[in-house]
Residue, then its C-alpha position, 0 to 999 in steps of 0.5 A: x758325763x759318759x753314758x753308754x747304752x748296751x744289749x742285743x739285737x733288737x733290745x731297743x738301746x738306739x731308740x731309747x738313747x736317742x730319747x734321753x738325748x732330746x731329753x737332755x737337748x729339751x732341758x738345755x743340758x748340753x748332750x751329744x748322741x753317737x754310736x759304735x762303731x762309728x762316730x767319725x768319718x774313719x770309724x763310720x767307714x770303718x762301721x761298714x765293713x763290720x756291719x755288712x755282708x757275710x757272717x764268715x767274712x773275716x777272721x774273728x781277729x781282724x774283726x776285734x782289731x778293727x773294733x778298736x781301731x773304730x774304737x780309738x777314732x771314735x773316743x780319742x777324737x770325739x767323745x774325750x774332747x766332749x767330755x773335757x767341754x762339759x758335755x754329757x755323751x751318750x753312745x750307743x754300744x760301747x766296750x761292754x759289746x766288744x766284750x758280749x760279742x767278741x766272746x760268744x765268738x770265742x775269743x778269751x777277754x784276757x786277749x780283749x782287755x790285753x788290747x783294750x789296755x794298750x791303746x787307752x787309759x782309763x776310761x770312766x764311764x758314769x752309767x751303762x743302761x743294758x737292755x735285755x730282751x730275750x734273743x727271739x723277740x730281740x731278733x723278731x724286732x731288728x729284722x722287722x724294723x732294719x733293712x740293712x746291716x744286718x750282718x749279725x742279726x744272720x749269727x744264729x739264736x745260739x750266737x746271740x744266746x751267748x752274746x746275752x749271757x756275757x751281757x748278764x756276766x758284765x752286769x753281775x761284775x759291775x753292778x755300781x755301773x750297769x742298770x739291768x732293764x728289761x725292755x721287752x715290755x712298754x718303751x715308755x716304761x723303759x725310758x721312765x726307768x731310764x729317766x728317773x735313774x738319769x735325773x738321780x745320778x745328774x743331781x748327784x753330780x752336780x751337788x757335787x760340783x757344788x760341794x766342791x766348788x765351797x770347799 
């Protein structure tokens, strides 16, 4: 199973995906936990030029390109081969961001999916958890709690505005795939409506394993 985990700055993702992971690890199913950009050496490296410095640095082109260079590494090499082992992958952003913020910077998606599909087959993923919180509080919390890569945090309240009105346009088109949450409030509220949504669609995939396996 692949499970991805997106939203805006601050909305609590890393944290909660880190959670359903151990989750996972407590219950001997086999998991992996991992993070875009990044992932791998290349896509690690490749995390750290995106993530630090000026907002301005680079031209919105190559910071696309080099998304989906990070992107290629990271699937390609780690998480496909996960998936082929039985492993369930969590990852921590996925397309959708590329989508949500490369958009709120102008860039049309037909230009996204046009380079998204020439480098990938497709890629099924199982279930997208979006957290949403307002961009004033999500900013407030990543600030206070990130010393460093903090290159988009530095955007601008209408930046990240954007970036939460094209996560909402994600989810109203793929609504059998994303489960909107909001996580402004209590964590363990969020991770308990994570957790119930998990355990739902695990025990959906598994009885159909085994309905396959009788045929």
């Amino acid at each position: 199973m692949f499970i991805t985990f997106e939203g805006g700055e601050g909305s609590g993702k890393t944290t909660q995906s880190k959670r359903l992971y151990q989750y996972l690890i407590d219950r001997c199913i086999k998991a992996v936990h991992t993070r875009e950009p990044g992932g791998t050496r290349v896509a690690e490296e490749i995390r750290n030029i995106l993530v630090n410095g000026e907002t301005n640095k680079m031209h919105r082109d190559t910071e696309l390109l080099l998304y989906m260079a990070a992107r290629v590494e990271h699937y390609k090499r780690k998480i496909y081969p996960l998936l082929c082992k039985g492993y369930v992958v969590i990852c921590d952003r996925f397309h959708d961001s590329t989508l949500a913020y490369q958009c709120a910077k102008g860039i049309s998606q037909k230009k996204i999916d046009a380079i998204y599909s020439a480098v990938f087959n497709e890629i099924k993923i199982d279930r997208t958890y979006f957290l949403s919180v307002d961009p004033d509080n999500g900013i407030y919390r990543a600030t206070r709690n990130r010393s460093h890569e903090n290159r988009f945090e530095q955007m601008g309240m209408k930046f990240h505005s954007d970036v939460l009105k094209n996560f909402d346009r994600i989810y109203e088109n793929n609504r059998d795939r994303i489960v909107k949450i909001d996580s402004s409030g209590n964590p363990m509220r969020v991770f308990n409506e994570i957790v119930n949504d998990f355990n739902y669609l695990w025990s959906e995939v598994q009885k159909k394993k085994t309905q396959e396996q009788d045929t």
